[in-house]
N, C-alpha and C positions, 0 to 999 in steps of 0.2 A: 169787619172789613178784613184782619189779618184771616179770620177762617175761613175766609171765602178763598185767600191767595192759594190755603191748603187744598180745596176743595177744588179748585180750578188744575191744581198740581196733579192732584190724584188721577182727574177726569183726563186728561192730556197723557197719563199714562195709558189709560186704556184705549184711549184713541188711537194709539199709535200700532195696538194689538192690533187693530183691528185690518184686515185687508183693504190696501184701496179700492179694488177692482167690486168690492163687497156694496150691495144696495144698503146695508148696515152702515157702512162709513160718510155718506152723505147723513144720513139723519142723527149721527151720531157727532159728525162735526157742526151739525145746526145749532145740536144743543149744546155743544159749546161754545160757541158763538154768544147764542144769548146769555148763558152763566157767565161770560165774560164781559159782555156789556153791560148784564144788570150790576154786577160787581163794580163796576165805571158808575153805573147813575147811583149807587152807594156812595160811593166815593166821593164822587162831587158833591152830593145832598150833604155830606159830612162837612169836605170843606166850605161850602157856601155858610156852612154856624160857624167858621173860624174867624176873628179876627183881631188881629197883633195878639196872639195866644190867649184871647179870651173866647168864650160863648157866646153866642150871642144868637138871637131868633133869628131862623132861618130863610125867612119870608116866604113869600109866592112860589120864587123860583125855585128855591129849596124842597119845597110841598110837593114841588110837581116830579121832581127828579125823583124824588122819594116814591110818590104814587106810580110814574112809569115804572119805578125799580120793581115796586111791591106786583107789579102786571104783566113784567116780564122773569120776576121768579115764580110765579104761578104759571106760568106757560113753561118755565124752564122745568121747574117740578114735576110738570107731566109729560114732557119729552121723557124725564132721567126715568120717568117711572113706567113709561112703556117698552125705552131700552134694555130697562132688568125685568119686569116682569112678561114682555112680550117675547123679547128678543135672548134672554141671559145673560146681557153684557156684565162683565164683572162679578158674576157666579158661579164659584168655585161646579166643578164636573156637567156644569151642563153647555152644550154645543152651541157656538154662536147661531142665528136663523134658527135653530131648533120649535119643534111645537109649542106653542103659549100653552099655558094650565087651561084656559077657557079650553082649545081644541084639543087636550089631554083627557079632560074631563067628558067631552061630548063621545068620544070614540069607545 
């Protein structure tokens, strides 16, 4: 939970590079949307095992928060990985919108 706070820090940074007016910053604000909400169904799955500072099993509700989380960091995972490998976001000399490697590769 605390490295996701980092991770949401980082991403917020470069979000902010990015231009508004750019078709890059709507999909790049989606996926922080969902890193910020799976970070939430983290969150809560954590405190639903808390109780008067013991542990304790988490039940149903807990499982589920858990498995949305685990469904929307798979979906966040492939946004982040289409915005650096498609897009360049947050890589050092290469232009935002710039060619993906697949259409670098074809030409």
């Amino acid at each position: 939970v605390v490295t996701g706070i980092v991770a949401v820090a980082t991403g917020f940074i470069e979000l902010i590079k990015i231009d508004m007016d750019s078709p890059l910053y709507r999909r790049a604000n989606r996926h922080m949307m969902l890193a910020t909400t799976t970070w939430c169904c983290y969150a809560a799955s954590l405190s639903v095992g808390f109780e008067a500072n013991a542990t304790r099993s988490p039940g149903v509700f807990g499982l589920c928060l858990s498995a949305v989380g685990f469904g929307m960091l798979c979906l966040t995972g492939f946004l982040g990985g289409k915005l650096v490998y498609e897009h360049g976001l947050g890589v050092q000399g290469r232009t935002l919108l710039g060619p993906s490697r697949t259409a670098q590769r074809k030409s």
